[in-house]
C-alpha positions as CSV (number, residue, x, y, z in Angstrom):
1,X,-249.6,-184.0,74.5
2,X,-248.4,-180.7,74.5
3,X,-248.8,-180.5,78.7
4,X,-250.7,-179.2,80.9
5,X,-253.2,-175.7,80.2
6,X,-251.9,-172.3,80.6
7,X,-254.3,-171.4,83.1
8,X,-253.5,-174.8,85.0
9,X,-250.2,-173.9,85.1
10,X,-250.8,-170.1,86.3
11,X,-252.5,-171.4,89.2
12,X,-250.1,-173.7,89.9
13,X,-247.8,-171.3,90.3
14,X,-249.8,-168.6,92.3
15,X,-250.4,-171.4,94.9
16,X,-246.7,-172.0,95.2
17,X,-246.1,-168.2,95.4
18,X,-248.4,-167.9,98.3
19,X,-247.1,-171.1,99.9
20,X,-243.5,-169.2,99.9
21,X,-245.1,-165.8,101.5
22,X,-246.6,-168.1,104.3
23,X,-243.9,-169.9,104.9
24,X,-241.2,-166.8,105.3
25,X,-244.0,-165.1,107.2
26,X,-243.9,-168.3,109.3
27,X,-240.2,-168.5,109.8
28,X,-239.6,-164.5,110.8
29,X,-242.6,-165.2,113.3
30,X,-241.0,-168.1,115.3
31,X,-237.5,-165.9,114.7
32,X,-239.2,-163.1,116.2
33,X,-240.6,-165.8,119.3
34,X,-237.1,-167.3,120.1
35,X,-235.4,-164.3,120.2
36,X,-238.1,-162.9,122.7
37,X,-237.4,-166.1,124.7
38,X,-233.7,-165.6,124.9
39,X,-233.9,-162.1,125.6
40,X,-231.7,-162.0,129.0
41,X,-233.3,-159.7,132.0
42,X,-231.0,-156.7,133.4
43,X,-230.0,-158.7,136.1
44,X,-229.0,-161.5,134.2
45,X,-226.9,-159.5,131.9
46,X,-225.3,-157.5,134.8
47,X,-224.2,-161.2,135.9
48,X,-222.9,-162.1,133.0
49,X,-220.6,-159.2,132.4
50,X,-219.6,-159.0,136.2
51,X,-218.4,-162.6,136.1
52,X,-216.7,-161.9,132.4
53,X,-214.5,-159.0,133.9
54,X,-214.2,-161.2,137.7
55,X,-213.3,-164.2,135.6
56,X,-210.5,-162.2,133.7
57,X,-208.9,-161.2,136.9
58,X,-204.8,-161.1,136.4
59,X,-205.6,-161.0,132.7
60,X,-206.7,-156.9,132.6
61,X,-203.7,-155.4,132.5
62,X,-202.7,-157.4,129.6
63,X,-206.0,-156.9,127.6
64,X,-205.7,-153.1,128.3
65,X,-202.8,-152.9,126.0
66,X,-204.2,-154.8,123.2
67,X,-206.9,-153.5,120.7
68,X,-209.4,-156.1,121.0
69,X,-209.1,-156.5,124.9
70,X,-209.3,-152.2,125.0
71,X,-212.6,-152.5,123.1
72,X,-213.9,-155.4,125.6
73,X,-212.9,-153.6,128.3
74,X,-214.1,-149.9,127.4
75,X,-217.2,-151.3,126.3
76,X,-217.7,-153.7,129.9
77,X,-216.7,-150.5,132.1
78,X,-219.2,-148.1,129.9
79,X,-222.0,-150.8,130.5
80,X,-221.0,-151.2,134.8
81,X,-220.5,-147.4,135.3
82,X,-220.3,-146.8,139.2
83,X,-221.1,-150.8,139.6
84,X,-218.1,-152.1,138.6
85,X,-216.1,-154.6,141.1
86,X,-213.5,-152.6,143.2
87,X,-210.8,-155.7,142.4
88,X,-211.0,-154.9,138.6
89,X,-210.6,-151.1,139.4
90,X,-207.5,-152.1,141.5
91,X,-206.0,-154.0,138.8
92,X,-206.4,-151.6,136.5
93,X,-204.4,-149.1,138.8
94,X,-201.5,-151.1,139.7
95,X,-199.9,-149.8,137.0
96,X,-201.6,-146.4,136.2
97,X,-198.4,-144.6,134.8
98,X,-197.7,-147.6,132.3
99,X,-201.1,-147.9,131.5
100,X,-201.1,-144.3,130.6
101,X,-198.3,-144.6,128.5
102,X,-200.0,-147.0,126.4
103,X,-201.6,-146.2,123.0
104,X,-204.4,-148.6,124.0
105,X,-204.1,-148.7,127.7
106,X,-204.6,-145.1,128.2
107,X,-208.1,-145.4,126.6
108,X,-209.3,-148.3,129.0
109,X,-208.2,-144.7,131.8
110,X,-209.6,-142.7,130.1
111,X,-213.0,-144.7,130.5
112,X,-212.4,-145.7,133.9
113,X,-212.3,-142.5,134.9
114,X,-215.6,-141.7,134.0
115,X,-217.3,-145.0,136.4
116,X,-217.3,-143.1,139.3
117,X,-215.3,-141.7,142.0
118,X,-213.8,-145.0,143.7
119,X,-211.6,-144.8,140.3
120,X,-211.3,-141.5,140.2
121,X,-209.8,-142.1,143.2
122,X,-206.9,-144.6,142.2
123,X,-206.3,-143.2,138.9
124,X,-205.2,-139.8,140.5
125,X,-203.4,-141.9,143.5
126,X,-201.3,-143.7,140.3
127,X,-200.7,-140.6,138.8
128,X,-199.3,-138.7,141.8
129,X,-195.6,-137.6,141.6
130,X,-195.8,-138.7,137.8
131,X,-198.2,-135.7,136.4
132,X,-195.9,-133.4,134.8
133,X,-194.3,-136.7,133.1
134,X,-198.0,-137.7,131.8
135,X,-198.7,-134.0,130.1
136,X,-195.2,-134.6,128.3
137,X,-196.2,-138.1,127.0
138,X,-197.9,-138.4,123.5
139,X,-200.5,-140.7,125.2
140,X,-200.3,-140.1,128.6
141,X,-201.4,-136.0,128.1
142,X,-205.1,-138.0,127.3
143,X,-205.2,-139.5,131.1
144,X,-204.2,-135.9,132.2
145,X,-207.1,-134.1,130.3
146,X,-209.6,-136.5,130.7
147,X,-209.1,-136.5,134.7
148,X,-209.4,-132.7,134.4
149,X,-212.6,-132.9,132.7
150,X,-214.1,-135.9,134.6
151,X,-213.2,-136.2,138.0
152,X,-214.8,-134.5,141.1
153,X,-213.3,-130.6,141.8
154,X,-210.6,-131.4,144.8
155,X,-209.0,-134.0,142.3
156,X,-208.7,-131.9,139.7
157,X,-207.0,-129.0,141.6
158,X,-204.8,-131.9,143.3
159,X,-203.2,-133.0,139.7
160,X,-203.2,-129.1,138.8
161,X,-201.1,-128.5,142.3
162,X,-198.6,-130.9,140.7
163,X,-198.1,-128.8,137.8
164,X,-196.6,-125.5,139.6
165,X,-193.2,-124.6,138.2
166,X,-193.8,-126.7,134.8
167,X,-195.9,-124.4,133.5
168,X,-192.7,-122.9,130.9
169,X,-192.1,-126.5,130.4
170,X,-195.8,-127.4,129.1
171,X,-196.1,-124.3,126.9
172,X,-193.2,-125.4,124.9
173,X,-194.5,-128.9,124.7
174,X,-197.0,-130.3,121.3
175,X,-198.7,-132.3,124.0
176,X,-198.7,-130.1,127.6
177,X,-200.1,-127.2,125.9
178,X,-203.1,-129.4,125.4
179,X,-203.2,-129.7,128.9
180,X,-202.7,-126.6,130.1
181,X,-205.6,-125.1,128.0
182,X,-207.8,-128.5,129.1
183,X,-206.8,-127.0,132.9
184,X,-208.2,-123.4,131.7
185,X,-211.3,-124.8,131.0
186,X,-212.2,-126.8,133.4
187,X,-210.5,-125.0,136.5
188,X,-211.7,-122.0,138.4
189,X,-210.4,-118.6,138.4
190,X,-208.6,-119.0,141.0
191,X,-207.1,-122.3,140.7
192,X,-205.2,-121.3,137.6
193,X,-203.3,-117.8,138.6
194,X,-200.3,-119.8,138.8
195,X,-200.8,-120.3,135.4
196,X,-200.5,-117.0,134.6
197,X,-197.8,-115.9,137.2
198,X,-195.2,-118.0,135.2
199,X,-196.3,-116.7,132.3
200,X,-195.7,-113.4,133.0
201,X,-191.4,-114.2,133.4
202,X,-191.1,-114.1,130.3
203,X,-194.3,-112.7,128.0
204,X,-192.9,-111.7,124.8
205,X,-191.4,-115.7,124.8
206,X,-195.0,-116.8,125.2
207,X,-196.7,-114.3,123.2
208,X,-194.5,-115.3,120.1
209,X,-194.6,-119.1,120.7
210,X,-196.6,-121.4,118.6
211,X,-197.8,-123.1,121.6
212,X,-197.9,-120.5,123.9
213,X,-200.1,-118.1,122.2
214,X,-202.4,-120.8,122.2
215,X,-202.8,-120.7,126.0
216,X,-202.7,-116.8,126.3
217,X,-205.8,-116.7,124.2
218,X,-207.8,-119.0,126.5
219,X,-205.9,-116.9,129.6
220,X,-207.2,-113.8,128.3
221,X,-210.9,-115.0,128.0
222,X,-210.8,-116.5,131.1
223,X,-209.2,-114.1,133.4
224,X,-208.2,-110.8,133.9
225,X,-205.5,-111.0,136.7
226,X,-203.0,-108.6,137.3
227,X,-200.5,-111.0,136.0
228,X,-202.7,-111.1,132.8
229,X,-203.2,-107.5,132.4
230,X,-199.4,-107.1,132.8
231,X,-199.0,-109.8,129.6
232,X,-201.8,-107.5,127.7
233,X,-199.9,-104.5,128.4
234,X,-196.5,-106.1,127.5
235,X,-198.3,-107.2,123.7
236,X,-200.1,-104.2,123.3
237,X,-196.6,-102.2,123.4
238,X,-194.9,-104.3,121.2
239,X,-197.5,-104.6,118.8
240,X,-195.4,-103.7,115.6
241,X,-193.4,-106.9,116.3
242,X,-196.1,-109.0,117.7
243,X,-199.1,-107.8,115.0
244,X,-196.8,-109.4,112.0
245,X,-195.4,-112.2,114.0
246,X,-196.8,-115.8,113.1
247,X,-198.0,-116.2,116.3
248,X,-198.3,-112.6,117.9
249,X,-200.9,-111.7,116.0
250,X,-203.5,-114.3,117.7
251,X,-202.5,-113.0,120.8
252,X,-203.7,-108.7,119.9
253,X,-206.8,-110.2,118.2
254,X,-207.6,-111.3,121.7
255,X,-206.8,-108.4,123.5
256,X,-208.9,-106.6,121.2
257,X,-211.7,-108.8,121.8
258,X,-211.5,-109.6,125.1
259,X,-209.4,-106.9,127.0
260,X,-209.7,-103.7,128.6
261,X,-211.1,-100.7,126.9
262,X,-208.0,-98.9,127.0
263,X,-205.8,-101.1,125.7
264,X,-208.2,-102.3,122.5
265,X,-208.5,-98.6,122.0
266,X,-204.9,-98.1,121.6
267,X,-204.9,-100.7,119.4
268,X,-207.6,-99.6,117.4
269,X,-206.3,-96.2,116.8
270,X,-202.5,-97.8,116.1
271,X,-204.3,-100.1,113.1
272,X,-205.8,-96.8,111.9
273,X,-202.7,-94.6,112.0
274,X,-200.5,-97.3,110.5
275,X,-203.6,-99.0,108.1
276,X,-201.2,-99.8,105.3
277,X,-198.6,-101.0,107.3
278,X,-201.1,-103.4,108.5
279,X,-202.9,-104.4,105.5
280,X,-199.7,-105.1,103.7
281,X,-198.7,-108.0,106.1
282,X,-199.9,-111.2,106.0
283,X,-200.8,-111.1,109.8
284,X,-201.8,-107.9,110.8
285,X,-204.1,-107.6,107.9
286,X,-205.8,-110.6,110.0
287,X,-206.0,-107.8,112.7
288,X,-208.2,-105.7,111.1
289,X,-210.3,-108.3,109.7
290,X,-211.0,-109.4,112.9
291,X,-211.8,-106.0,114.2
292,X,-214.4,-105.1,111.6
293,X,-216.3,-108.2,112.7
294,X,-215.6,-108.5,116.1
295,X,-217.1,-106.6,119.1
296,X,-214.8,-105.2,121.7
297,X,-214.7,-103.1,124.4
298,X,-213.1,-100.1,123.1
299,X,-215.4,-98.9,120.4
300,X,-219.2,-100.0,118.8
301,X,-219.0,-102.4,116.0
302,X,-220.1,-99.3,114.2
303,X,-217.4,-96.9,115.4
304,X,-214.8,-99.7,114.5
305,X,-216.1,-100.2,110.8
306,X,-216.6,-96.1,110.7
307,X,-212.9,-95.4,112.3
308,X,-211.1,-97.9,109.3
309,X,-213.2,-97.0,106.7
310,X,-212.0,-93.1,107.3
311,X,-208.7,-94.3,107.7
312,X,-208.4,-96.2,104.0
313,X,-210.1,-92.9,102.4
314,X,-207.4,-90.7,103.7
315,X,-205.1,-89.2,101.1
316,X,-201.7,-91.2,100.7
317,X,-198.1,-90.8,100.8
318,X,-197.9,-92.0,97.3
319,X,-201.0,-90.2,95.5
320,X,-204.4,-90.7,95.7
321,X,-205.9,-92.4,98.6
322,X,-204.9,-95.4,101.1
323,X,-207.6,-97.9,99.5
324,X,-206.0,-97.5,96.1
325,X,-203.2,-98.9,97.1
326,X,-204.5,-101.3,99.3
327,X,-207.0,-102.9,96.6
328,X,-204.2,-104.5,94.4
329,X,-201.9,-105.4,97.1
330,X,-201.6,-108.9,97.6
331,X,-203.0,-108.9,101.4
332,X,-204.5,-105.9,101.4
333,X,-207.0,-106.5,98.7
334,X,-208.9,-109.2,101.4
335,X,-209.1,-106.0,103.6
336,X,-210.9,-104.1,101.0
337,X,-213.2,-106.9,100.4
338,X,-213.9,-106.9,103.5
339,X,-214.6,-103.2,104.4
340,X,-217.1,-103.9,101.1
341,X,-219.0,-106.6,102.5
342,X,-219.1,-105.4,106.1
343,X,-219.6,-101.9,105.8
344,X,-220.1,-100.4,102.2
345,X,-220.1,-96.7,102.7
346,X,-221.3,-94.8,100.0
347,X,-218.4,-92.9,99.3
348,X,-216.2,-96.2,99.7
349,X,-218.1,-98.2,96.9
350,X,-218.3,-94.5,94.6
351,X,-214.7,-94.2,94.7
352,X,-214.2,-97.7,94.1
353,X,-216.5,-98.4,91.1
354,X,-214.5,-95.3,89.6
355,X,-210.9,-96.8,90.0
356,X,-211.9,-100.2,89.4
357,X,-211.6,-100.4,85.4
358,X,-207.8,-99.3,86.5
359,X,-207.3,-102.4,89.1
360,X,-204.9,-105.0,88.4
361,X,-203.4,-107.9,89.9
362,X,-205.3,-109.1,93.0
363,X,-207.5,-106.2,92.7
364,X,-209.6,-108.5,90.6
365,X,-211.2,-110.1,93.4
366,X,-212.4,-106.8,94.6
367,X,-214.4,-106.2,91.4
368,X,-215.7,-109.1,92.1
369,X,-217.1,-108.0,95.3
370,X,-218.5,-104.7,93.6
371,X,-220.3,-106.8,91.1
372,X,-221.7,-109.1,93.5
373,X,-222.9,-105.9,95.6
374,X,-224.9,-104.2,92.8
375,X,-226.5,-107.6,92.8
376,X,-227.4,-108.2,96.1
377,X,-227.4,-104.7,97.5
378,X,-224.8,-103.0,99.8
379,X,-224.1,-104.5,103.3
380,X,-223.5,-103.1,106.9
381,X,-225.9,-99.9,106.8
């Protein structure tokens, strides 16, 4: 014989199909079942991880500074929050400052931290006398800032108290400038004048430094103290030297935005009166990008856009008008682009679409924004 019948066969194996369905089903059901069963209750868990980090007691410190203890122990202190045993918090804190310094152990702080105010409370008592030497530390700037941001007001201002007279010192530092702006932030107004009284010693120092401009522009927007105003002022009449420095110009872009009306007029009208000047430098044309789309308190939005877009359609030194030689200068031509796409006055975008066959170099780019405007329609009306 040949064997058994096709259909003999088919149902054979449509019975052992369905024998295999019932049978998974089956398993994932009693799977399901047991894993109910060995779900452990809150309490039980809250147990178990207690007697984990109680049962680890002289090992912490250790574990801190390795990765796979740091991601034990961040995890276990997430999960206790403001439950977690005061002996673990103490043994994390007999060493704060080396802790700190610690590429791993300065995480396990950083989460500590947040479990309440008994470690809030020992972390700042470790750090005291040491602060200043924690913003200057690669790792230990991390403690710093996250205390600033976590802990409960009186600590923070305690740790800022210890940063009076270091304030020069941060600024020039990659990692204390961090914490210095972290202080802006989370600080009040009055809390931070210090900041801005040392400052003030020596402005133009700041104002051109690459970490120091950083924290004037957060100063500016946070305060307006006398000291502050008196930095503004000190910018805002060297602003030839600190509109096309690297770092000065960051520093008149917030003036402009956030300062007094006087002193974002004068600036205003200076970009105007020296528009070339301005759009022919790598970072002062950044100026008067920034004040066509920025609001200030000097001038509208409207008056702003109308004031520079005069200014580039006056008559120039050279021959013909300021915008033809601004629209194939390397810097200059983003200027024009911009004018274009923020406000395209009629007499702007005429002039333009006449000179434009004549354009060359990066004046290219600007018939690209005329084309794309008789496509999609003029802007800023």
């Amino acid at each position: 014989p040949l064997g058994p019948a096709p259909d003999a066969v088919a149902a054979a194996l449509r019975s052992a199909q369905v024998n295999y369905e019932v049978a998974a089903l089956l398993r994932m059901q009693a799977s399901a079942v047991e894993q109910t069963y060995r779900q452990p209750t809150k309490q039980q868990e809250a147990r178990h991880y207690e007697s984990e980090l109680t049962e680890r007691a002289g090992e912490l410190q250790y574990l801190a500074c390795t990765m796979g203890g740091k991601n034990w122990l961040t995890g276990q202190l997430h999960y206790e929050g403001d439950s977690v045993p005061l002996s673990v918090i103490g043994e994390l804190t007999e060493d704060t400052v080396g802790l700190a310094k610690d590429k791993y152990g300065r995480e396990v702080l950083c989460a500590l931290v947040e479990t309440g105010r008994p470690a809030q409370l020992a972390v700042v008592a470790g750090l005291k006398g040491r602060c200043v030497e924690m913003c200057l530390d690669r790792q230990g700037c991390h403690v710093i800032q996250a205390v600033l941001r976590t802990v409960d007001m009186d600590l923070r201002c305690q740790v800022a108290q210890e940063l009076h007279g270091a304030v020069k010192a941060l600024t020039e530092s990659q990692y204390g400038n961090h914490v210095v702006q972290c202080m802006l932030q989370n600080l009040p107004s009055d809390q931070i004048t210090f900041v801005a009284a040392e400052m003030a010693r020596e402005p133009m120092v700041i104002i051109n430094s690459k970490y120091g401009c950083r924290i004037l522009q957060e100063l500016i927007e946070k305060t307006q103290c006398e000291n502050v105003q008196h930095i503004m002022r000190v910018a805002c009449s060297n602003i030839q030297n600190c509109s096309r420095h690297e770092y000065g110009n960051y520093v008149i872009q917030a003036v402009l935005k956030f300062g007094p009306a006087e002193l974002g007029k004068a600036i205003l009208q200076d970009i105007c009166n020296h528009i070339v000047s301005y759009c022919s430098n790598k970072y002062a044309s950044h100026i008067v990008e920034r004040a066509l789309d920025t609001p200030n308190n000097a001038w509208s939005k409207k008056q702003t856009r109308e004031a520079l877009v005069t200014a580039v359609m006056k008559p120039a030194k050279q021959g013909g008008l300021v915008v033809d030689w601004m629209a194939p200068e390397r810097y200059g031509n983003y200027v024009v682009q911009h004018l274009l796409k923020a406000y395209a006055r009629p007499d702007l975008v005429h002039h333009l679409e006449t000179t434009a066959p004549d354009l060359r170099g990066f004046g290219k780019h600007v018939q690209q924004t005329l084309n794309q405007l008789d496509r999609d329609g003029p802007a800023g009306k």
